[in-house]
C-alpha positions as CSV (number, residue, x, y, z in Angstrom):
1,X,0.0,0.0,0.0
2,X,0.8,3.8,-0.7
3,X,1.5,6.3,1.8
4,X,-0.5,9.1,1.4
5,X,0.3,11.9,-0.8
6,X,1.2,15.5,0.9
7,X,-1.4,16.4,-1.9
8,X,-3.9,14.5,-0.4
9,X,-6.8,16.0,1.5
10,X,-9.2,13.8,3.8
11,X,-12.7,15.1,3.1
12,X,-13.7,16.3,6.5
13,X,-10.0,18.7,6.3
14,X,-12.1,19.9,3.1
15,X,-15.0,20.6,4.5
16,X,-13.7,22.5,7.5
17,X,-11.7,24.5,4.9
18,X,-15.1,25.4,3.2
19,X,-16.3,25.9,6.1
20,X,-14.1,28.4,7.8
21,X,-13.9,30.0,4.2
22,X,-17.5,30.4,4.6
23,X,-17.5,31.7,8.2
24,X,-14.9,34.4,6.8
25,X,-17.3,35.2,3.8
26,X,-20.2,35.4,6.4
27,X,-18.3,37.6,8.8
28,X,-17.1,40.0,6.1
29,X,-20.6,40.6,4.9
30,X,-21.5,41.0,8.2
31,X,-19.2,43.8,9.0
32,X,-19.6,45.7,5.2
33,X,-23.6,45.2,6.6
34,X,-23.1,46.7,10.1
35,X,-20.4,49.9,8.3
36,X,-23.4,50.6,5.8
37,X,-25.6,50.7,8.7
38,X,-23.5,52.9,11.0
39,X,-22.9,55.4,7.9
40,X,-26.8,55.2,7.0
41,X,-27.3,56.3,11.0
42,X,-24.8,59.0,11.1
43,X,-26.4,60.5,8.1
44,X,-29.6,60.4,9.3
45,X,-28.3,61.8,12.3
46,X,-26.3,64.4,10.2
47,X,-29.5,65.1,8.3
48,X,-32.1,65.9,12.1
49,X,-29.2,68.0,12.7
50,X,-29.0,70.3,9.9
51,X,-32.8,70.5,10.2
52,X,-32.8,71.6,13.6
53,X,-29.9,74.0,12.6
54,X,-32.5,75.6,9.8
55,X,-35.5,75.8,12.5
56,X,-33.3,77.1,14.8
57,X,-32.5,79.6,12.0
58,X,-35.9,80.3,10.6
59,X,-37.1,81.3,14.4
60,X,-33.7,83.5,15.1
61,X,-34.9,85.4,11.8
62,X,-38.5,85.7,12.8
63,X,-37.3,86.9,16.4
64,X,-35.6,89.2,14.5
65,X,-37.9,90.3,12.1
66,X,-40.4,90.8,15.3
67,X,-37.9,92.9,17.4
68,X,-37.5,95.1,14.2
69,X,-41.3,95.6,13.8
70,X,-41.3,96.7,17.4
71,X,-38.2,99.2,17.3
72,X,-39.9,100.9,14.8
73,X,-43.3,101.0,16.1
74,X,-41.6,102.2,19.3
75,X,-39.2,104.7,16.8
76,X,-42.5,105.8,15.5
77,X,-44.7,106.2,19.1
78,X,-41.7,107.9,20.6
79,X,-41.5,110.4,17.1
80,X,-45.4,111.1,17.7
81,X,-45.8,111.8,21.1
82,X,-42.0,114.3,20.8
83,X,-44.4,116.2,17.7
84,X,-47.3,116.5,20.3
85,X,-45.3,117.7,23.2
86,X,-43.5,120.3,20.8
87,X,-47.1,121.8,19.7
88,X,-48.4,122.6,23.2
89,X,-46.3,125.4,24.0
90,X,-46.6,128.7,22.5
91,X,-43.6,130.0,20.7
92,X,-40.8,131.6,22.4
93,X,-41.4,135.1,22.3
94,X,-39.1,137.0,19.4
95,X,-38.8,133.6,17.6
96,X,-41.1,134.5,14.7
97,X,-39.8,137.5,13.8
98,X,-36.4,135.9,14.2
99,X,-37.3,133.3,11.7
100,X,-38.9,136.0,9.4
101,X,-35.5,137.4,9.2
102,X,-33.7,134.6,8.5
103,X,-35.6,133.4,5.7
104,X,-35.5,136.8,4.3
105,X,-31.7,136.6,4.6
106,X,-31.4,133.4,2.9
107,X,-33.8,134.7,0.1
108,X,-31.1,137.1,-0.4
109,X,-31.5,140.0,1.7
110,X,-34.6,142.5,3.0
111,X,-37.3,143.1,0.5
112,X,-37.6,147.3,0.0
């Protein structure tokens, strides 16, 4: 009888190489499964983010746009009740005829 080749492979050697070639093949497509998975989780977490960011945005303009609207309707209150105080008092005696002359000045002089 003839020793066994170094070639020679008993069958259950073959099938634990299959099958350790398989648990390899299994365990790669595991972890190419679980990175797509992670990367599909940080985007969606990149994606809430930038859609907070634009709410957060959108109410900082409309804050904005609201503390402008008052300014001015405070601008415009405080511009009012200035013109009613001014128109209460009488005129400083000698102030028209003051103002009389210096409008005749700037018209270029006294009229004859």
């Amino acid at each position: 009888m003839a020793p066994p080749s170094a070639s020679a492979v008993s069958p259950s050697a073959l099938s634990a190489q299959e099958a350790l070639a398989r648990l390899r093949s299994d365990h790669e497509a595991a972890a190419e499964e679980l990175e797509s998975h992670d990367a599909d989780a940080q985007l969606a977490d990149a994606h809430e983010a930038a859609a907070q960011l634009a709410d957060a945005h959108d109410a900082d303009d409309q804050e904005a746009s609201l503390q402008e609207a008052l300014a001015h309707e405070a601008s415009a209150f405080a511009a009012e009740a200035q013109l009613a105080a001014s128109n209460t008092s009488e005129p400083v005696p000698g102030s028209l005829m003051t103002n009389l002359f210096s409008a005749l000045f700037a018209a270029g002089g006294f009229l004859s």
